[in-house]
N, C-alpha and C positions, 0 to 999 in steps of 0.2 A: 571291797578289795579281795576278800577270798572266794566268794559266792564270783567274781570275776576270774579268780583264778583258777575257780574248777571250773568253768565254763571252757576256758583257754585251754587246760590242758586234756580236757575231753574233744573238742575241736579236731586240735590237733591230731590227737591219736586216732578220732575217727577217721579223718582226712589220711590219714598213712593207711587205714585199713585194717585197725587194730579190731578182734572182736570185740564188743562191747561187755564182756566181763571182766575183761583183761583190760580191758581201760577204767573202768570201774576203782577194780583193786589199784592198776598205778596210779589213780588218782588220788585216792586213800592213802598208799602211804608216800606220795610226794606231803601230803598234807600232813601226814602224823613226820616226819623227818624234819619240816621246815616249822612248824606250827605247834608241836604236841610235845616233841622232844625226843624223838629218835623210838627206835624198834623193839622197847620195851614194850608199850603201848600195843603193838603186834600180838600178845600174846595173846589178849583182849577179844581181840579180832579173829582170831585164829580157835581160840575158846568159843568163841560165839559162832563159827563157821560149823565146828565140832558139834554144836548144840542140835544148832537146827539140821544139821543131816541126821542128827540121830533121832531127831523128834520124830513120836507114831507118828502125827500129821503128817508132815512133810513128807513119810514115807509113800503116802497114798497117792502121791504126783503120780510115780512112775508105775503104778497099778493102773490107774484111772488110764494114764496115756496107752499103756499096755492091752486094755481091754479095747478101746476103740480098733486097734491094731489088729487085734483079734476078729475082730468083728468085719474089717474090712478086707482082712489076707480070706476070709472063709468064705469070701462072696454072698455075704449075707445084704451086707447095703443096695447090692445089685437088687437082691430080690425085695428088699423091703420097700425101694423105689419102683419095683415093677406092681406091685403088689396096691400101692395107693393112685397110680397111674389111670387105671376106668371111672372112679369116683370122680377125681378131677374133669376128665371128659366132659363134664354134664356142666360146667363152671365158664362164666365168661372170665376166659384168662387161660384155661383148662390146662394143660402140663405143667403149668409155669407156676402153679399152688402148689402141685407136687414139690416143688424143689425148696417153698417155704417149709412144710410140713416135714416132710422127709430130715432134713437141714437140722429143723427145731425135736425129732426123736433122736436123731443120731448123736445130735449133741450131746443128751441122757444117758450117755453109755462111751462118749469119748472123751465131753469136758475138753475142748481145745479146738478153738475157731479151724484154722489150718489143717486140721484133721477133720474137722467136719465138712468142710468146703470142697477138701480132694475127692472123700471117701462117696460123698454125694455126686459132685461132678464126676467124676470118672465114670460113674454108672448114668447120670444124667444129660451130660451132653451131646454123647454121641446117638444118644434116643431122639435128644427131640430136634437135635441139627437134620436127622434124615427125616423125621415129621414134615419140616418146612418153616421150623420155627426161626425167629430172625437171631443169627450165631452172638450178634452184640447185646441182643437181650436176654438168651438164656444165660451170659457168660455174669452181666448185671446182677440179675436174681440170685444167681447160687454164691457172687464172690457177699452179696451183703445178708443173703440166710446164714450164709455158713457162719458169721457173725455172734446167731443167737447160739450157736455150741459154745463161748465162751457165759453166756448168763442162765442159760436152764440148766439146771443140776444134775450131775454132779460138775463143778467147774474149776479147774482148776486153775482159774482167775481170784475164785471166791474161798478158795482152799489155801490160797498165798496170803491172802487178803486177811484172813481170818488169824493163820500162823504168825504173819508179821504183827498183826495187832491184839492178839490176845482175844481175840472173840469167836464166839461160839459157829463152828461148821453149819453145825445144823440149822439156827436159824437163817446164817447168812442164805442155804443151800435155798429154805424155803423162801427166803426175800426175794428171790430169782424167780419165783414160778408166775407171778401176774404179770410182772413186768416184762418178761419173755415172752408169756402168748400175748400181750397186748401189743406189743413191737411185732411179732410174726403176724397176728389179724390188719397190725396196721400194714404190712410186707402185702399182704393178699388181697388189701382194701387197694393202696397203688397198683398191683396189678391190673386187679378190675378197669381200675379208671386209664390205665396206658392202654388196654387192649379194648377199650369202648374209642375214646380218642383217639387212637392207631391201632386200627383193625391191622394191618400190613403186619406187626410185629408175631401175630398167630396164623397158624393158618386158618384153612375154610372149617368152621366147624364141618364133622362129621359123626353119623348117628353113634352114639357112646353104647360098649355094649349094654346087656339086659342085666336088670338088677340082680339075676341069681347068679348071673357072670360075674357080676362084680362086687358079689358077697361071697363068693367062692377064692377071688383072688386077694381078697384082704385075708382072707386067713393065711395067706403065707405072712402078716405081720407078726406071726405067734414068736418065731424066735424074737423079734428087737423087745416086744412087748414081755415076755420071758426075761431079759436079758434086761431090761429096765426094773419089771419086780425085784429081780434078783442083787441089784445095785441099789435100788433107792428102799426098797422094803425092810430090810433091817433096819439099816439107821436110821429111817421115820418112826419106825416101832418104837427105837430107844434099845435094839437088842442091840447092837453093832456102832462102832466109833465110825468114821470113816474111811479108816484103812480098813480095818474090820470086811468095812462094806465092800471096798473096791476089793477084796481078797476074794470076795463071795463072786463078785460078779467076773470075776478073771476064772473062777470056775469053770462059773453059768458058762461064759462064753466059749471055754474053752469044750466042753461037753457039745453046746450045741450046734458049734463050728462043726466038729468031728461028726456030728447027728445027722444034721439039717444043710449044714453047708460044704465047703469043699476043703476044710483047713486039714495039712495034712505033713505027715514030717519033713518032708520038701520043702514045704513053703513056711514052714514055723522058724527054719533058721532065719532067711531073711528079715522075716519080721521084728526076730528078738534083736536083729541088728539096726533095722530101724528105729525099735523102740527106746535102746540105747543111745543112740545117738539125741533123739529128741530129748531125753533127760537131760544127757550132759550137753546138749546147747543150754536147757534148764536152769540145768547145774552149776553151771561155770559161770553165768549172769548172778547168782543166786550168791554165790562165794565175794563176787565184789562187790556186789551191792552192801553185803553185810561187813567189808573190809573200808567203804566207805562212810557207809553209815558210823561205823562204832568213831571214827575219825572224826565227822562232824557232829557227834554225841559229847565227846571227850570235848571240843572246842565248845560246845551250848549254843552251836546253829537252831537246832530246832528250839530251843528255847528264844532266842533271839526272833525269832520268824512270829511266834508265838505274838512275845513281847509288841512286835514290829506292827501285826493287825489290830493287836489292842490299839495301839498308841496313833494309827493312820486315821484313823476319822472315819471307817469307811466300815458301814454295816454288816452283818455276816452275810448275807446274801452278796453283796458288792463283790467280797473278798471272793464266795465261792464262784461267782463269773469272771473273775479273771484267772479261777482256777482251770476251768474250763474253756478259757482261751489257750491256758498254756498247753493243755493237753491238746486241742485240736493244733498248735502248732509242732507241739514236736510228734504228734502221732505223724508229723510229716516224714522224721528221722528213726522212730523206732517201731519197733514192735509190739505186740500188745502187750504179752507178760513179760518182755524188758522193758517197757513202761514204766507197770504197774510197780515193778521192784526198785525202777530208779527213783520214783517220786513219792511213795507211803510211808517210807520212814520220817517224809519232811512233811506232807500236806496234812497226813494223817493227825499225829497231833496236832496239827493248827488247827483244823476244822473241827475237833470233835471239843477243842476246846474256845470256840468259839459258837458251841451249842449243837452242833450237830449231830444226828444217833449215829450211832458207828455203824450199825446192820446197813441203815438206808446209804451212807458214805459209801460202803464194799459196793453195792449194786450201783453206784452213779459211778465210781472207779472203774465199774465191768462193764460201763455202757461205752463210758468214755474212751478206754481202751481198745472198746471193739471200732470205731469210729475209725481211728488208727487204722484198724486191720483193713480198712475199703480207701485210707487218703495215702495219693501218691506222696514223692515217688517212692517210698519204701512199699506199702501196701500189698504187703504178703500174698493177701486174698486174693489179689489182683495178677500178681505175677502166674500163682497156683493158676487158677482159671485161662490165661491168658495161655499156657504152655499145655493144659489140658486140651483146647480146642484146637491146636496143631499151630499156634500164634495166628490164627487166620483171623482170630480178635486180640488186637493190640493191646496193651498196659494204658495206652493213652483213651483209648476208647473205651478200653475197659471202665476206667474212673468216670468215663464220661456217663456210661450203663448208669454207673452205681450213687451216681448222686443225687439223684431223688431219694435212694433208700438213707446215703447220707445226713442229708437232711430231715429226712423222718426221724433220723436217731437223736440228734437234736432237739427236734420238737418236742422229743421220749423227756429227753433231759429237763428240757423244762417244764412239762404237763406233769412229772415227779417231785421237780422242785417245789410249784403250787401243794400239789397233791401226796406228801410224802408218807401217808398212810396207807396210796396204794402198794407202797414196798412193805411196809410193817406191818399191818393188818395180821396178816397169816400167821408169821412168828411169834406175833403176838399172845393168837388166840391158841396155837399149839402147846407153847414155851408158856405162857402166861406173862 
């Protein structure tokens, strides 16, 4: 009855157009008025809103979003795609590995699919469209690389994930790093095999320059490569928390914008208005989420859900695929990290009390999410790309690009599920 009647009155309010924080919260406290016993229970809510904006963690969202912002106002992404551009040349697939690779560093310094996906296309597509490359498959490639910017670290997929559940950034960050390149090798293996099977989709190969040419132009990766020490280096040391980190790399970045790249007091105001704005969509998800949650807390839903797997018959694996139906369905309806923040405060406990590691949970949560980010008709990535290439590749075509990569991300899902040591390994062996 109630699990119905949040459903109803989330419906609703999306169907009116409400954003999805502010449906959130009024959903919480229809539920705390009707159910809980009126707007005491609020203050609860209100405290724990309090909390977590003042939490370090949480602080380092809008660092991390900050620095990618940085990085892309100074025309830095521009170069660092031009930069791995001759190397690829020599690759059956050839530009079109760029946009995996590029995709999977920029992530390192932005943490946020949507930002990876613009910051790379924008500098990507209008490259390889005049190449001759086919418009519906460069638009494919980059909406589902841009993907891996929510699971290589720093992520701030894995930064919510960690905050909401009490677990440690750092190991989450490092869960992120096999699973990421082995999703982007598998991004570059589909390549291969579309541009063996449909030559039409590249063009005619042509002689790629000479190796000192294109040992020459990789060193313009110095700033991203700079720019990634300077974010992930401390906090692997153990000298820096992760705000800490993101503090350093909002530096780094902003030094070597000003250095190396074009960032300049002109274009710094825009950006800080960008970068606000992306927080408080953030942010505003973030307040109801926790205005609902503490609502179905005070009732012992998550308790009940709990209850609910134990008593169904149905093994922890059972449970986690039809956790992962639901996510591929409403990754129909939302967004990644409005996802991630409507569903962890309920599946999270269920699953890790149904035996599952919590590290490995955040990285199957960041896959799942990202999946979201390439399935219509919400599909962020999709619209991004689609509006990049002057709409001359549709949303609908677009999906069409991306569903091999799709699917690979799937396969990801359950070659982890077998294999959930590919994610723990590392943290393992750093963390002990």
């Amino acid at each position: 009855m109630i699990w119905l009647l949040i459903i109803l009155v989330m419906g609703i309010l999306a169907l009116g157009g409400v954003p999805l924080g502010l449906a959130l919260a009024a959903t919480g406290l229809v539920l705390d008025e009707f159910f809980v016993g009126g707007g005491g229970n609020m203050s609860l809510a209100f405290e724990g809103v309090w909390n977590t904006f003042n939490n370090i963690t949480f602080s380092s969202v809008v660092l991390f979003v900050l620095v990618g912002d940085l990085f892309f106002a100074s025309g830095l992404s521009k170069k660092s795609y031009g930069a791995l551009s001759p190397l690829f040349q020599r690759v059956t697939g050839q530009l079109l590995h760029t946009n995996v690779v590029v995709c999977m560093m920029f992530g390192a310094v932005s943490g946020t699919s949507s930002a990876t996906a613009a910051a790379v296309g924008a500098a990507a597509y209008p490259e390889l469209e005049r190449r001759g490359y086919k418009p519906g498959t460069i638009v494919g490639s980059l909406a589902a690389s841009g993907t891996l910017g929510l699971l290589i670290p720093p992520s701030l997929a894995l930064i919510l994930f960690g905050a909401m559940t009490d677990n440690s950034i750092g190991r989450l960050f490092l869960a992120g790093i096999i699973p990421g390149i082995l999703l982007g090798l598998g991004f570059m293996s589909l390549i291969v095999f579309k541009a063996i099977t449909t030559p039409a989709i590249v063009p005619d190969k042509t002689e790629p320059p000479c190796w000192s040419e294109t040992f020459r132009s990789l060193s313009d990766l110095w700033p991203l490569l700079v720019l990634m020490l300077g974010v992930l280096g401390p906090l692997y040391s153990g000298l820096a928390t992760p705000t800490e980190s993101a503090a350093v790399g909002f530096m780094v970045a902003l030094v070597i914008g000003s250095i190396a790249g074009e960032l300049t007091w002109k274009n710094i105001g825009p950006m800080l208005v960008s970068t606000m704005i992306k927080f408080g969509a953030i942010g505003l998800v973030v307040v109801g989420a926790i205005i609902l949650k503490n609502a179905v807390a005070v009732m012992g839903m998550p308790r009940e859900l709990i209850d609910m797997a134990g008593q169904s018959g149905l093994g922890p694996y059972a449970i986690f695929a039809l956790i992962v139906l639901a996510f591929v369905i409403l990754g129909c309806l939302f967004d990644g990290i409005s996802l991630l923040l409507l569903t962890v405060p309920f599946i999270a406990p269920m699953l890790i009390g149904q035996g599952f590691d919590p590290i490995w949970l955040g990285v199957m949560v960041t896959i799942l999410i990202e999946i979201g980010m390439i399935t219509p008709p919400v599909g962020p990535n999709l619209f991004i790309l689609s509006t990049i290439s002057g709409n001359r590749v549709s949303v609908a075509e677009a999906a069409k690009e991306t569903l091999p990569y799709w699917l690979l991300l799937l396969v990801g899902i359950a070659l982890l599920t077998l294999f959930p040591g590919v994610v723990t390994w590392l943290p393992d062996l750093v963390y002990g």
